[in-house]
LODO-84501 format. One record per residue (C-alpha): chain; residue number from 1; z, y, x. Coordinates in steps of 0.2 Angstrom, whole numbers. Example, Ala and Ser with C-alpha at 12.3 -4.5 7.8 and 13.67 -1.06 7.14 Angstrom:
BEGIN
+------+------+-------+-------+-------+
: paza : fimi :    c3 :    c2 :    c1 :
+------+------+-------+-------+-------+
:    A :    1 :    39 :   -22 :    62 :
:    A :    2 :    36 :    -5 :    68 :
+------+------+-------+-------+-------+
This chain:
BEGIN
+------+------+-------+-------+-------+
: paza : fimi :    c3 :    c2 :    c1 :
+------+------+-------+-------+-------+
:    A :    1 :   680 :  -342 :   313 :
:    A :    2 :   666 :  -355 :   317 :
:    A :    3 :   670 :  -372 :   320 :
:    A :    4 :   664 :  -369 :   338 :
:    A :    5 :   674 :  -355 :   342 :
:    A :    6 :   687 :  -367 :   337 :
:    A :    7 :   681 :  -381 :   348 :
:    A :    8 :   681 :  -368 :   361 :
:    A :    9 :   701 :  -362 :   359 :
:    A :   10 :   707 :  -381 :   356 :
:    A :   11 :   697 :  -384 :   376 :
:    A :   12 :   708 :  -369 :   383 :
:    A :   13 :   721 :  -375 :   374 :
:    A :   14 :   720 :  -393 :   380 :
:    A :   15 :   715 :  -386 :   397 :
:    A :   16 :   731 :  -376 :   397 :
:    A :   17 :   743 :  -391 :   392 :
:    A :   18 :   736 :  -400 :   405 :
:    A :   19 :   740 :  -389 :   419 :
:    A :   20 :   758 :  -386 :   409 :
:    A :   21 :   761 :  -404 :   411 :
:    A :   22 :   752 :  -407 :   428 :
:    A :   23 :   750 :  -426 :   422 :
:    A :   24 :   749 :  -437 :   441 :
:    A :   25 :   741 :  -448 :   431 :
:    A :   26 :   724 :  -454 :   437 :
:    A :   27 :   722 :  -462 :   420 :
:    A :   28 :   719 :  -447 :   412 :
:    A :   29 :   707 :  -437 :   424 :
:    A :   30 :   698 :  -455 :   419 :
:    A :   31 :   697 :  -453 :   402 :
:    A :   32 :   691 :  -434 :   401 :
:    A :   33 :   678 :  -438 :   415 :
:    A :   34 :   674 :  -452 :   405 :
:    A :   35 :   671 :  -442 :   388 :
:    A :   36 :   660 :  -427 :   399 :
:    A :   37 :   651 :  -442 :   406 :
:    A :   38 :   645 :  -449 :   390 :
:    A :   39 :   642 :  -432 :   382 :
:    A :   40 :   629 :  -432 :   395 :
:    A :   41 :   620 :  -445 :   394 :
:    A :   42 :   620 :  -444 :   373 :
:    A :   43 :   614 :  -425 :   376 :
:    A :   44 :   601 :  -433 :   388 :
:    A :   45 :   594 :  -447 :   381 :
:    A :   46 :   595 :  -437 :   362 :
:    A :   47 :   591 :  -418 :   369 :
:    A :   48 :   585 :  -411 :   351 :
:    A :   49 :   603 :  -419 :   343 :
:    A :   50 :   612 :  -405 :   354 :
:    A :   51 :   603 :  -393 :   342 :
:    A :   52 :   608 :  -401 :   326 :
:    A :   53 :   625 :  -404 :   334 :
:    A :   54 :   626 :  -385 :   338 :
:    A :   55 :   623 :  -378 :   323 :
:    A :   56 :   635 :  -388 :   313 :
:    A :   57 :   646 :  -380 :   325 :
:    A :   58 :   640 :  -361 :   321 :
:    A :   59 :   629 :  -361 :   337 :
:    A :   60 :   612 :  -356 :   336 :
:    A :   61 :   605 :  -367 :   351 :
:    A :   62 :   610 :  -384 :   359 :
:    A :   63 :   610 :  -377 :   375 :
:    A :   64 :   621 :  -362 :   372 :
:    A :   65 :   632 :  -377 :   366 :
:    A :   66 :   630 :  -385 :   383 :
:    A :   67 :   632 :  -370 :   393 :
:    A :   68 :   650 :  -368 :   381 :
:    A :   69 :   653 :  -388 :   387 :
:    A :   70 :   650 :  -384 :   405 :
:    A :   71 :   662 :  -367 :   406 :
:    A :   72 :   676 :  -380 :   397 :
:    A :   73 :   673 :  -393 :   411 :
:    A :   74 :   673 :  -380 :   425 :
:    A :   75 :   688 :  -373 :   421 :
:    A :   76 :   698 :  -390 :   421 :
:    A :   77 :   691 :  -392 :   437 :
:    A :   78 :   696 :  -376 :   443 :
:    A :   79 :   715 :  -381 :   436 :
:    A :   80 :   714 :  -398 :   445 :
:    A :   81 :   710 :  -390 :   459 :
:    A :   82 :   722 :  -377 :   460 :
:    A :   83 :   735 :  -389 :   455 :
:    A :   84 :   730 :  -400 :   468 :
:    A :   85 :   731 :  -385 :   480 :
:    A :   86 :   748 :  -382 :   475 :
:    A :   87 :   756 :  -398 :   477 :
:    A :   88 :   749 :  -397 :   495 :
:    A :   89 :   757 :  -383 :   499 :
:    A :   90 :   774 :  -388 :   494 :
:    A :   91 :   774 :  -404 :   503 :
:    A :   92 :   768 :  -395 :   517 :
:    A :   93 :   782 :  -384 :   514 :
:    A :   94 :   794 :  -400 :   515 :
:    A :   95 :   787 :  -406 :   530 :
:    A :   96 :   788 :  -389 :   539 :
:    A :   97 :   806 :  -387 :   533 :
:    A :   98 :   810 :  -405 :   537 :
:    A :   99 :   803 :  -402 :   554 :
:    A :  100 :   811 :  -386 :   557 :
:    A :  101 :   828 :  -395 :   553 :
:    A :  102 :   825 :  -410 :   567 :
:    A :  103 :   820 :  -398 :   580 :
:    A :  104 :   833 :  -386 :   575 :
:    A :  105 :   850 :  -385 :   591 :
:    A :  106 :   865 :  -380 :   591 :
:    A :  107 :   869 :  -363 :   603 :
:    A :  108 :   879 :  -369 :   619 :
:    A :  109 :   892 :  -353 :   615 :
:    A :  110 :   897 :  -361 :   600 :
+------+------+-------+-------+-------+
């Protein structure tokens, strides 16, 4: 197994337990969009470090490494989202249900 294929599973993974623990946390969406940040602008102001970087990985070019970066950084966005979605639905949910219950009357034949 190549170190990037590694790097690769331990993104998924981390992806994964993320969306396990659904951290509220603002802090840590900081920190992972702080460490994609200055990925960036390392990879931009040293474009021909990506290539050494990538093939002590087992890649054979630094952009095939930055294309691997960018499906990891998609996908947690894609599971931010689609937490995010979720927790909308159930407080919309609540609200419906809450509403529901104050609007709800008691039949006169009762």
């Amino acid at each position: 197994m190549n170190a990037i294929q590694i790097l690769l599973i331990g993104g998924v993974i981390a992806i994964f337990i993320y969306y396990i623990a659904r951290f509220r946390s603002a802090l840590v969406d900081l920190i992972i969009l702080s460490l994609f940040s200055i990925a960036a602008i390392f990879f931009i102001l040293y474009p021909d470090e990506t290539t050494v970087i990538a093939n002590k990985l087992g890649v054979q070019r630094g952009a095939d490494l930055l294309f691997y970066c960018c499906i990891l950084f998609f996908l947690f966005i894609v599971v931010k989202l689609f937490a995010r979605v979720r927790r909308l639905e159930q407080k919309l949910t609540e609200v419906i249900r809450q509403r529901a219950k104050d609007e709800a009357t008691v039949p006169k034949d009762h």
